[in-house]
C-alpha positions as CSV (number, residue, x, y, z in Angstrom):
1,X,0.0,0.0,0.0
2,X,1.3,3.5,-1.3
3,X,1.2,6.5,1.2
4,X,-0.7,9.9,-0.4
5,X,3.2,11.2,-0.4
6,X,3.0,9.3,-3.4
7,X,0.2,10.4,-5.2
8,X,0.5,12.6,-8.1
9,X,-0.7,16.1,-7.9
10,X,-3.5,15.0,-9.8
11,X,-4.7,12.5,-7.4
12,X,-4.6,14.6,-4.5
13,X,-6.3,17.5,-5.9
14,X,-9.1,14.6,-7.0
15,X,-9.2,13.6,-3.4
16,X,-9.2,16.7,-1.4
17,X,-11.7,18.3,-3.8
18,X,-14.2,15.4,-4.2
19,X,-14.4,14.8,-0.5
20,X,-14.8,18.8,-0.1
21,X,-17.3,18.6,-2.7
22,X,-19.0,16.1,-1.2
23,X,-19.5,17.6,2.2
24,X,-20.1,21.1,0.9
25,X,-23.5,19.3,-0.7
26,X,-24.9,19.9,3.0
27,X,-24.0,23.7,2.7
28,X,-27.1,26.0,1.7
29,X,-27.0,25.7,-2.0
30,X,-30.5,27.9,-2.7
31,X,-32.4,30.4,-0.6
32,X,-35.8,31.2,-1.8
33,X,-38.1,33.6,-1.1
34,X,-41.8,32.6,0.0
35,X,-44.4,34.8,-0.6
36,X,-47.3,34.5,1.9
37,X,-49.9,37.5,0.8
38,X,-50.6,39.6,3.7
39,X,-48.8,37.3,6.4
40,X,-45.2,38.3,5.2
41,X,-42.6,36.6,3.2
42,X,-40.1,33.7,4.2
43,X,-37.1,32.7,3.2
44,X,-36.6,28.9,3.1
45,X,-32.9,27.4,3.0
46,X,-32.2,24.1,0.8
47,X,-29.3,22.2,0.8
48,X,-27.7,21.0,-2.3
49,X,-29.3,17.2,-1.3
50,X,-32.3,17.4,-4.1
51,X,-32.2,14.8,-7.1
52,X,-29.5,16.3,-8.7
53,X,-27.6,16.8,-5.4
54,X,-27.7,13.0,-4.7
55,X,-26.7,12.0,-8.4
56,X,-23.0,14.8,-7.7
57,X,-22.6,12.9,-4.4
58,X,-22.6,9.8,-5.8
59,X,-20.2,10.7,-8.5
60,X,-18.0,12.6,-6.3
61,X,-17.9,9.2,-3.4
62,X,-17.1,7.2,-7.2
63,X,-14.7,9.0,-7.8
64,X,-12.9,9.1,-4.5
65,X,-13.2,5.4,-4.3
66,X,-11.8,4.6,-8.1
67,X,-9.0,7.0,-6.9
68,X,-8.0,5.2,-4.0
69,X,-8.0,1.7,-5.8
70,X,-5.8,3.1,-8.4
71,X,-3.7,4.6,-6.8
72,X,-3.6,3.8,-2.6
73,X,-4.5,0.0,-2.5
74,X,-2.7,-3.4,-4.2
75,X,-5.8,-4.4,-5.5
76,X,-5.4,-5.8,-8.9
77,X,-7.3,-4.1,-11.3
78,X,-7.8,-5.1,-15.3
79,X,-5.0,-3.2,-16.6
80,X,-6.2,-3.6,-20.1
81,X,-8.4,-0.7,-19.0
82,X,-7.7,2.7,-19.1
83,X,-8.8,3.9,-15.5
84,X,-7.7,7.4,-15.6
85,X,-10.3,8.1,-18.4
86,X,-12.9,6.9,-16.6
87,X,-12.1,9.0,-13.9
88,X,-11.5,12.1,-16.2
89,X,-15.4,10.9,-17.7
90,X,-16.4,10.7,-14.0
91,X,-15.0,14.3,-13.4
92,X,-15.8,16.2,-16.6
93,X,-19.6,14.4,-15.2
94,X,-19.5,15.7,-12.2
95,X,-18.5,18.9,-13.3
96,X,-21.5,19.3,-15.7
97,X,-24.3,18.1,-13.7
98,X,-23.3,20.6,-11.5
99,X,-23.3,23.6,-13.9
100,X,-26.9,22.4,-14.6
101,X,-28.3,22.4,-11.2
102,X,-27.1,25.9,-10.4
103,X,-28.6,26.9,-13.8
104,X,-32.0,25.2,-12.7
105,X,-32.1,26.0,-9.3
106,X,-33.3,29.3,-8.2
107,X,-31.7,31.8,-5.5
108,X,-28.7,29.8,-6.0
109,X,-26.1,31.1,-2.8
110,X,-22.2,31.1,-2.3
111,X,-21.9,27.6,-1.7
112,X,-23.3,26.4,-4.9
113,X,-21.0,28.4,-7.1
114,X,-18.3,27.2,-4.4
115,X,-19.2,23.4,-5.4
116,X,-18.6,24.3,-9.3
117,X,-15.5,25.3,-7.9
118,X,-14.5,22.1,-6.5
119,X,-15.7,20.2,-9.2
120,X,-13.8,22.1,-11.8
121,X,-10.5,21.1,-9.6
122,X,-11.8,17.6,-9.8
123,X,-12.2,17.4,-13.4
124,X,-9.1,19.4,-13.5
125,X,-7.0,16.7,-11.4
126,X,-8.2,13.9,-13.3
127,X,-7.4,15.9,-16.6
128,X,-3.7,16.3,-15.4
129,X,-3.6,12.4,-14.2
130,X,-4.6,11.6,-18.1
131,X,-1.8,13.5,-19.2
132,X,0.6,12.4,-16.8
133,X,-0.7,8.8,-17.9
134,X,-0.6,9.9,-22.0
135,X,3.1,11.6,-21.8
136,X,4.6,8.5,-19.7
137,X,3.0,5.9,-22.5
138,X,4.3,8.2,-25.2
139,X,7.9,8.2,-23.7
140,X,8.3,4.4,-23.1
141,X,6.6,3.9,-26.4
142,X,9.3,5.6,-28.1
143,X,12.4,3.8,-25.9
């Protein structure tokens, strides 16, 4: 078993951002205004935890996990397949769906535009892990 003082950048950017992205879901993503007529208005506080919010955690606990058995454990894993795409596919997912739920949700707050943050650096450390893994099958295919 590796230690993270291994990992590539790329891998621990994926990590620390997936598992902040994760726990930032619970973070008020939308506050919306209620109107009630003559009784007043309220203002009601969602998490990000709707449909959409459930499909980006479990992308973002997918990802972490496929991160940890490539890289952290000595489990052996078909090698045939390329992993770090699927995580870059897992990433550039997680990215999107997010994008689309802060442009369907309304009175989206700081902490929704926080989690396209995070899941830009997760698509973004899963990009440089590709092209870590491209660049290193380029050079040993040319020696």
């Amino acid at each position: 078993m590796q230690s993270i003082k291994s990992l590539t950048i790329g891998a621990k950017l994926v990590l620390v951002a997936a598992i902040a992205f994760f726990l930032n879901l619970s973070l008020t993503w939308q506050k919306i205004e209620i109107d009630f007529g003559p009784a007043g208005t309220a203002e009601q506080l969602l998490d990000g935890w709707d449909a959409w919010g459930l499909l980006l955690g479990v992308l973002s606990i997918a990802i972490v996990v496929l991160t940890v058995l490539v890289h952290l454990t000595d489990v052996e894993l078909p090698e045939h397949v390329r992993w770090d795409r699927i995580a870059l596919a897992l990433g550039i997912a997680l990215l999107a769906i997010t994008v689309v739920k802060n442009l369907l949700d309304d009175g989206s707050t700081i902490a929704s535009y926080v989690g396209i943050g995070l899941a830009a650096l997760v698509a973004g450390g899963t990009l440089l892990d590709v092209r870590r893994e491209s660049a290193a099958g380029s050079s040993a295919a040319r020696a």
